[in-house]
Structures are given as structure tokens and as C-alpha cells.
C-alpha positions in Angstrom: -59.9 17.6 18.0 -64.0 17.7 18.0 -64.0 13.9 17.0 -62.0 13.3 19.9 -64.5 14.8 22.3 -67.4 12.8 20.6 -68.4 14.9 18.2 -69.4 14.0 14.6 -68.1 15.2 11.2 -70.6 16.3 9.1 -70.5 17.7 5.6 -70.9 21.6 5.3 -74.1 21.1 3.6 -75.9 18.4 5.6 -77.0 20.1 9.5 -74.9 20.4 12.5 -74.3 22.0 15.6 -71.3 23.7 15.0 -70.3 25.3 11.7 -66.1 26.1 12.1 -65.1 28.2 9.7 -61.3 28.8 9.7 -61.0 32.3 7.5 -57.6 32.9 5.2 -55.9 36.8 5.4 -53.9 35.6 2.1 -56.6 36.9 -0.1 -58.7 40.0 -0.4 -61.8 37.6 -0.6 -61.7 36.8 3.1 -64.4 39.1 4.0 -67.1 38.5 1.5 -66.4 34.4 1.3 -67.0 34.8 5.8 -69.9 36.9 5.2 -71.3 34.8 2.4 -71.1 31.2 4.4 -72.1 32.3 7.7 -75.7 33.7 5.7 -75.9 30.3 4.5 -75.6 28.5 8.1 -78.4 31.4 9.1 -80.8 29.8 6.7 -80.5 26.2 6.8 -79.7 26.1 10.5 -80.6 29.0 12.6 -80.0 27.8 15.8 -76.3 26.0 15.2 -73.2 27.7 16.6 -71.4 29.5 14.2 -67.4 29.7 15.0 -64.8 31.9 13.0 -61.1 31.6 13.1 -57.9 31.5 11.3 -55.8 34.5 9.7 -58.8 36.7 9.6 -60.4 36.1 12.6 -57.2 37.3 14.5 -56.8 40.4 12.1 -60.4 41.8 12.2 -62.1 40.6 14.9 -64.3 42.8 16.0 -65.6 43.0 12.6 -66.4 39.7 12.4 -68.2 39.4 15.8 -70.8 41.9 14.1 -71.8 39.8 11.5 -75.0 39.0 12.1 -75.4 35.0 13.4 -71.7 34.2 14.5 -71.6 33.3 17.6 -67.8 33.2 19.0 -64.6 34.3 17.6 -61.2 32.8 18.6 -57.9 34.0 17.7 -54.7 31.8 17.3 -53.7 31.7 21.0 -57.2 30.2 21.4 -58.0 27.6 18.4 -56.8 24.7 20.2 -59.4 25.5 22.9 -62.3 25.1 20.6 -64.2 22.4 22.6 -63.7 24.6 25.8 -65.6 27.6 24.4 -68.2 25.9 22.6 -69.4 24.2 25.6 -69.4 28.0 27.1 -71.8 29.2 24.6 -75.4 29.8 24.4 -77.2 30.4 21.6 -78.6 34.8 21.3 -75.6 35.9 23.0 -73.6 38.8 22.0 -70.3 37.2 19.8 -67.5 36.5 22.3 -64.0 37.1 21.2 -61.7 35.6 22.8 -57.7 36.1 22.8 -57.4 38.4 19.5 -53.7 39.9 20.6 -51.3 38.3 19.1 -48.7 38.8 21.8 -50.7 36.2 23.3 -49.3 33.6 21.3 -46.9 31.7 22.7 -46.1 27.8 22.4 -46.6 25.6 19.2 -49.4 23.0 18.8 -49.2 20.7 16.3 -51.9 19.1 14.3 -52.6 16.9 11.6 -55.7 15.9 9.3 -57.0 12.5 9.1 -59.1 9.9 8.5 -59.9 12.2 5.1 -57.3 11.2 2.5 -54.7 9.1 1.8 -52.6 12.2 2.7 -52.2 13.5 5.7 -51.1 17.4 6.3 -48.6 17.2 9.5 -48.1 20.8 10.5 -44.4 21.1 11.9 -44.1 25.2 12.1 -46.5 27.8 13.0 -45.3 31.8 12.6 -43.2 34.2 10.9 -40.3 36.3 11.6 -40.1 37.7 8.4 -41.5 40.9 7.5 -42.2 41.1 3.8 -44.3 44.4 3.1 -47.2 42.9 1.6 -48.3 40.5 3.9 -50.1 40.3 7.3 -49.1 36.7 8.5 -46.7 37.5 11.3 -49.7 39.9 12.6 -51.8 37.5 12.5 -49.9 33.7 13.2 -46.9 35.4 15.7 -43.4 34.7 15.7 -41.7 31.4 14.1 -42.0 28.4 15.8 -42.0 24.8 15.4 -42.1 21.4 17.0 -39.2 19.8 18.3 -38.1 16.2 15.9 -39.0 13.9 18.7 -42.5 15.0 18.3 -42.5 15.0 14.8 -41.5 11.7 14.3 -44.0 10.5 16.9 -46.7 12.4 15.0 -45.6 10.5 12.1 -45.4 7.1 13.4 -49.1 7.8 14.6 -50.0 8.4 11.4 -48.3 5.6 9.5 -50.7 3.3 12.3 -53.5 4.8 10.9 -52.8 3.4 7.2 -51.9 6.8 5.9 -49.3 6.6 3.3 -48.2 10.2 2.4 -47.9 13.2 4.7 -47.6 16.7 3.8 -45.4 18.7 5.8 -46.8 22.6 6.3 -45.9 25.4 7.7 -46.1 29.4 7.3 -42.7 29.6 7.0 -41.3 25.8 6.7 -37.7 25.9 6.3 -37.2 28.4 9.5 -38.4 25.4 11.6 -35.8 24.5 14.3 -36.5 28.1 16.4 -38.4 26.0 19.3 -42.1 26.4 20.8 -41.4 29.4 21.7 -39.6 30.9 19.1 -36.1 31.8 21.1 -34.1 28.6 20.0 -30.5 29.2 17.8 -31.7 26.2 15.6 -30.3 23.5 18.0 -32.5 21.5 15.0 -33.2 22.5 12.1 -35.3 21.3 8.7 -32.9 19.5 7.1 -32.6 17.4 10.2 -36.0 16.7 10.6 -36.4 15.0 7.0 -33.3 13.1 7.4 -35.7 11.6 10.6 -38.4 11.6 9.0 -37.0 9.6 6.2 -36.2 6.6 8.7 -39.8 6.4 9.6 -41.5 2.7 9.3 -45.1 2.3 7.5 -45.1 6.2 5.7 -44.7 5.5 2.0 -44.0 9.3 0.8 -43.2 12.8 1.7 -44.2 16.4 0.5 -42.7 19.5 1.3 -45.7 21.8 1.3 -43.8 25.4 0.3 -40.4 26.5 0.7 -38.6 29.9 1.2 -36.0 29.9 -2.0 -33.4 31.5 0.7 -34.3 28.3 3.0 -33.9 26.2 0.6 -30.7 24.5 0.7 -28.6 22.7 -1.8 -28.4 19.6 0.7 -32.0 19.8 1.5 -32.2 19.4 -2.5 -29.7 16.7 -2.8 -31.2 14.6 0.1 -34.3 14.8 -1.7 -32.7 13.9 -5.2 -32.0 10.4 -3.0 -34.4 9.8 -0.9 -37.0 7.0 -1.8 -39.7 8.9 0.4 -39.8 12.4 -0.6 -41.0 13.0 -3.6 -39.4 15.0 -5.9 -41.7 17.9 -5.9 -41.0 21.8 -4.4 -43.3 24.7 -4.4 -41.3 27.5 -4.3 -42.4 30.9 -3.6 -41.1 33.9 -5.9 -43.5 36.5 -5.8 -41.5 38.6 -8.7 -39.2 37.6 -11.4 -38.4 41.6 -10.8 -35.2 42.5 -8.5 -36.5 45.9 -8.3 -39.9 44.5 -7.1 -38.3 41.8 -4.5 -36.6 44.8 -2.9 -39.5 46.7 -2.4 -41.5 43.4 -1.2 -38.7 43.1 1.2 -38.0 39.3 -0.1 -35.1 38.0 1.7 -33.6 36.8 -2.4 -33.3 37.7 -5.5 -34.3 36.3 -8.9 -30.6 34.9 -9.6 -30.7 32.9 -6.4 -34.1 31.3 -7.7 -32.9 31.0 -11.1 -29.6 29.0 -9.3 -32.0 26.9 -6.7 -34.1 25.4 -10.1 -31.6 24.5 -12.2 -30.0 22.5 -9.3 -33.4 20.9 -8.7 -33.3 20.3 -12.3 -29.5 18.9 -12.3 -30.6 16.0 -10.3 -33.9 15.8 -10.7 -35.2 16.2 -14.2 -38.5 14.8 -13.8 -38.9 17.1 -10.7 -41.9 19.3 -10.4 -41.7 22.6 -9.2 -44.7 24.7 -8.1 -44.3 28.7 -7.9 -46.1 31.8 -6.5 -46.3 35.2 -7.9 -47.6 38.4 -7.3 -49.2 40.7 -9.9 -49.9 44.6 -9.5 -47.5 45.4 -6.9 -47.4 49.1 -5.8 -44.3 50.2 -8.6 -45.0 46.9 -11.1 -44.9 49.2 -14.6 -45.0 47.0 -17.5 -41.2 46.5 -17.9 -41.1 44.5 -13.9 -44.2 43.0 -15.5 -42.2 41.8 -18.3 -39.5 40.8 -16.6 -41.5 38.6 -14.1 -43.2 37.3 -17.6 -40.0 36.7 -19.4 -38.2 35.0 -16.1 -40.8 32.7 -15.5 -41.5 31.2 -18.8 -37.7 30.9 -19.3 -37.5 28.9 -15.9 -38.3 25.0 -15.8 -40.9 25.2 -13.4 -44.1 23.3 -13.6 -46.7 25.4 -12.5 -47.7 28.7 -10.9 -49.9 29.9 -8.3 -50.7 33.5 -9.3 -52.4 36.1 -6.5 -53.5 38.8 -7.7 -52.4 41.7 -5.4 -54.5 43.2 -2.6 -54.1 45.7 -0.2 -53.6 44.9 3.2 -54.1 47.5 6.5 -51.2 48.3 8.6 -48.5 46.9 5.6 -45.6 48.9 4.3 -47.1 48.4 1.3 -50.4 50.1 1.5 -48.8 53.1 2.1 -46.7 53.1 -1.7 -47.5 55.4 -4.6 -47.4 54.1 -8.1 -50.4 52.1 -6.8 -51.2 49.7 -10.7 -55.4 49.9 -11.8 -57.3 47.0 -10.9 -57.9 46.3 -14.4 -54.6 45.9 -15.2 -53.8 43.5 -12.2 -56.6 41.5 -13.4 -54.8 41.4 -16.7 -51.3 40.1 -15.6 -53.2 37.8 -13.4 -54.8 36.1 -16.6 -51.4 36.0 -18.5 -49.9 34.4 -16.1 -52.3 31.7 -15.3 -52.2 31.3 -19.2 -48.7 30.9 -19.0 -49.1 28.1 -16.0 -51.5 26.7 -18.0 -48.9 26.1 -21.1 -46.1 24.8 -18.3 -48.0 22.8 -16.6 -49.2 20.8 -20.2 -45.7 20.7 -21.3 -44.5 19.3 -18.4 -47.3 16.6 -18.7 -46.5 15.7 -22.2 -43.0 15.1 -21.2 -43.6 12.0 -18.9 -46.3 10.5 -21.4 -45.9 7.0 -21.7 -43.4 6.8 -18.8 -44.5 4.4 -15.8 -44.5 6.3 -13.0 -45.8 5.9 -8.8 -49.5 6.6 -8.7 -50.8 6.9 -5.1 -54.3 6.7 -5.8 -57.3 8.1 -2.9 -59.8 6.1 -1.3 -62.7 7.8 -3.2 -64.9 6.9 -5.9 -67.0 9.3 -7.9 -68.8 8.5 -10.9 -67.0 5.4 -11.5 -63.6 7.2 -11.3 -60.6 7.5 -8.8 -58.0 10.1 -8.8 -53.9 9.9 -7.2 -50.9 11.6 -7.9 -47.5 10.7 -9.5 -44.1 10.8 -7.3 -43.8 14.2 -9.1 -47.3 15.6 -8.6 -48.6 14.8 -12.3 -53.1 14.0 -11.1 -53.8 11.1 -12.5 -57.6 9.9 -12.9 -58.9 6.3 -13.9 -61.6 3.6 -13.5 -62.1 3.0 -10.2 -60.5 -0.2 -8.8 -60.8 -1.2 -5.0 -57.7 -2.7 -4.9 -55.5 0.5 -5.9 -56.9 2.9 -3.2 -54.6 3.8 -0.7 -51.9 1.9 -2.5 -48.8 3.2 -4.7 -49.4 1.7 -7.7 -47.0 1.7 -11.2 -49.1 3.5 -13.8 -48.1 4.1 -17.0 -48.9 7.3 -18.3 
């Protein structure tokens, strides 16, 4: 977006102009990791333009605007309008904040990374109409959305021009995509029609399917996968408790047998399949026995790898207003047992596939003589750096 209006990329520690920093509401960090990199800006570069957006900026944003040195503030309606307001500022101002009310979100507008990676992240959805009682996305993102396919598939042959050879489809909620721009569509389209296009696309080597609602998550999205030659076999699948009695409470749309059913079809056809999951810890009500349970589910289940978050309270939630609220120490605890656990997964699922030949995508990069890629089924491989493998799917064995 900035490129395109002649502006330069710069690394975050090297001096700019314009520092954008685009805030997450995911974690209970967001506050201190704002506060903390717009003090650094202050002291290397004073006189720069310090902009804050993303999840936070539209939950909180007259908090933000007081911290001392940022200079504009731009909700979701307005990120796309970046250049606009930048060009409107002047340094000493009071912070402008502009469009924070989310029911000023209204049309989808789709982006993409490049000229990074050898990967490029093609959001397709934007929004959530889900209302799960931890979280504060739909307050902060709006109602589900998405691109239509025709765009899509544009965005992707766009992409495959540039050289790129994987793309990463994202979204807040992925699978719900088919609702329209504006959110009021009866899924005229619908996800598993948009990778059944995108599979037909010329020049783009591999797909990604960046997370996945288990509920969304259909057995013929998973057997389209199983054959495809372009997306890889790879889900991340959010869980959030291996407890029923903790699902209901998170107002999950599932429960643990439907997960339990959705991996061991993966599984069925894809043995060599990795599958990513997140999970909660310290839910209000999460006594040792859900703890257990989510323990005991998880390392029974063939899954790959966790993502594990511990869990923070969020204003204007359902779930900030539960008793049986569990001590910080103890969600710091279950936190460490489970990344313990991932830790455990994730080598056994490595050790299976040693001496196996396997696709390596490798990056662009070198550093310190080294280059880094990723199997078909998301096993990071690094090696001695050879020119002639970046960018390219090579056969490694492992």
C-alpha cells in the first residue's frame, strides 16, 4: 500500500518516517508490547509519525491516542486509508482518531504481503459472526465477510507473476467465507469452492489453509485436500478445550467428539498430514479435572503441534463476568504443560518422516551460511545455503 505511493520499506530498527504498528487484541500483552515500541520510536526518531492500528487500536482507542508520541490512530474502517491520513498529519498535534465505531465497517478489502517471502499471505475473509465468550474480535474486526472468487483468483494470478510460489490463505474466521463484502450473502460461494478455483490457478506451486473452524471444516474440504497436488496437507485447527463442559461455556459452536471425528479423517487419508491446534488454559470454571481432560484429549489425539494461550480477561466479554475465576499461577502452570506436551508431539511427529524425501520449499534468505523452507506438511527444514534452491520446491531427504 505505502510502496505503491513511493514510499520505502525500512527495517523497524533502521529510521523512518512512519513507524505502523498494527496492535493484536488476541493477547493480554497488547498494551505493554504498544507502549513499549512506540518509547522506542520516541528515542531513536523523535520527529517520525507514529501510527497504531489493528485489533487494539479499534478496542481502546482513546487509550492509545494518550500515549505519549503517537501521532494518529485508525480503526478498521480506516486502515486502508493509511496514505490519506498520513499526508494530513503534522507532527505536535493532539493524536487523531479516526473511525473507531465498528458499525462503521462495511465492505471487504483484500490484501496480500509481498515481495518478503517466498510465501505470500492472501487474506480472503475479514470479520466474525460468531460470538464465543472469550474473545473480542467481532467488536473489534465487524461482521463476516469475504471476497468474492473472481477476485481471489485474480489476486492469485497476480501473485503467481510476481514469482511467489506458496500463498497462505487467512482470515478471522476462514471457513465462513462466501457471506459477501458486506456480510448479507446466503453463501451463493462458499470455501470449498474457492479452493477447488484456486487449485486451477497457473504459476502457484502450493496452498495453506491458515486456521480452520473444526465445525467449518468439512469432510470434502478434507478429501479435496487429500488430492490435490497444491494444497498441502497441513490444518490448524482451533479447539480451545478438550473439555465439553468448557466448550459450552466458551460458546464453541462443537464439541470434542466432532474434533476427535474431523482428525482421524485427516488422518484416514492423510497420514503424513500435520495438524496444528489452539488451546486455552485457565478458563473461568477450568478445575483440574477440565484440565485433565483437555490434557488427556490432546495427547491421545494425532495432532502435530499446539498453540497454547494462556487465558486473559477481556472487557465487555461474557466471560469476564464468570466466577470460579482460576489463579494466575496456576494458568501459568497448565500453560507450561502443555507447551511441553507440544513440544513431545511435535518431535514425534518429526522422527516419523526421518529419512523420508519430502517437498522442501526453501526462502530466499541467507543467514550465517544457512537457508531455511518447509516440507509439504509443515516439518522447517534448515541447510547450507544454496542459490539455486531459493524459491524453488526442492526434494530433500530428511
Amino acid at each position: 500500500m505505502l510502496e505503491q505511493e513511493g514510499f520505502e520499506k525500512k527495517d523497524f530498527d533502521d529510521i523512518a518516517d512512519v513507524y505502523v504498528i498494527n496492535t493484536c487484541s488476541v493477547t493480554d500483552n497488547a498494551d505493554k508490547e504498544c507502549r513499549y515500541l512506540v518509547r522506542r520510536i520516541q528515542r531513536k526518531a523523535p520527529e517520525s509519525f507514529v501510527v497504531i492500528t489493528g485489533c487494539y487500536a479499534q478496542l481502546k482507542p482513546k487509550e492509545i491516542a494518550a500515549i505519549p508520541g503517537v501521532d494518529l490512530v485508525l480503526g478498521a474502517s480506516e486502515k486502508f486509508n493509511l496514505v490519506k491520513h498520513i499526508s494530513e498529519l503534522a507532527k505536535g498535534d493532539s493524536a487523531k482518531i479516526c473511525s473507531c465505531d465498528i458499525e462503521d465497517v462495511s465492505g471487504f478489502s483484500a490484501s496480500f504481503s509481498m515481495n518478503d517471502r517466498t510465501r505470500t499471505f492472501l487474506k480472503v475473509q475479514d470479520g466474525c459472526d460468531y460470538n464465543c465468550s472469550f474473545c473480542t474480535i467481532p467488536m473489534a474486526r465487524g461482521k463476516s465477510r469475504s471476497d468474492s472468487i473472481e477476485n481471489v483468483v485474480a489476486h492469485a494470478n497476480a501473485i503467481a507473476a510476481s514469482g511467489v510460489k506458496e500463498i497462505v490463505l487467512t482470515g478471522v474466521n476462514l471457513g465462513d467465507f462466501g457471506k459477501g463484502a458486506d456480510g448479507n450473502k446466503k453463501y451463493e460461494e462458499d470455501f470449498f469452492k474457492l479452493i477447488k478455483a484456486l487449485d486451477e490457478v497457473e504459476g502457484i506451486e502450493r496452498y495453506r489453509i491458515s486456521s480452520i473452524e473444526p465445525n467449518l471444516l468439512t469432510n470434502e474440504i478434507i478429501e479435496f485436500v487429500s488430492k490435490s497436488k497444491k494444497f498441502m496437507p497441513h490444518f490448524h485447527i482451533p479447539l480451545q478445550s478438550g473439555s465439553n463442559k468448557i466448550l459450552g461455556s466458551m460458546r464453541r459452536r462443537y464439541k470434542r467428539e466432532l474434533y476427535a471425528e474431523k482428525v482421524a479423517t485427516i488422518k484416514k487419508l492423510m497420514p503424513h498430514c500435520a495438524i496444528g491446534v489452539d488451546v486455552i488454559v485457565g478458563f473461568p470454571g477450568e478445575t483440574d479435572k477440565e484440565f485433565k481432560e483437555t490434557f488427556d484429549f490432546l495427547h491421545a489425539l494425532d495432532v502435530s503441534y499446539l498453540h497454547v494461550f494462556t487465558y486473559s480477561e477481556r472487557d465487555n466479554t461474557l466471560a469476564v463476568e464468570m466466577k470460579d475465576v482460576v489463579p494466575i499461577h496456576i494458568r501459568n502452570e497448565r500453560n507450561k504443560s502443555l507447551r511441553n506436551l507440544s513440544y513431545m508431539k511435535m518431535q514425534y511427529f518429526t522422527q516419523q518422516h526421518v529419512g523420508q524425501t519430502r517437498k522442501v520449499l526453501f526462502e530466499i534468505f541467507e543467514k550465517n551460511g544457512m537457508m531455511e523452507g518447509y516440507t509439504d506438511n509443515y516439518l522447517r527444514i534448515q541447510t547450507s545455503y544454496r542459490k539455486e534452491w531459493a524459491n524453488e520446491v526442492i526434494n530433500y531427504k530428511l
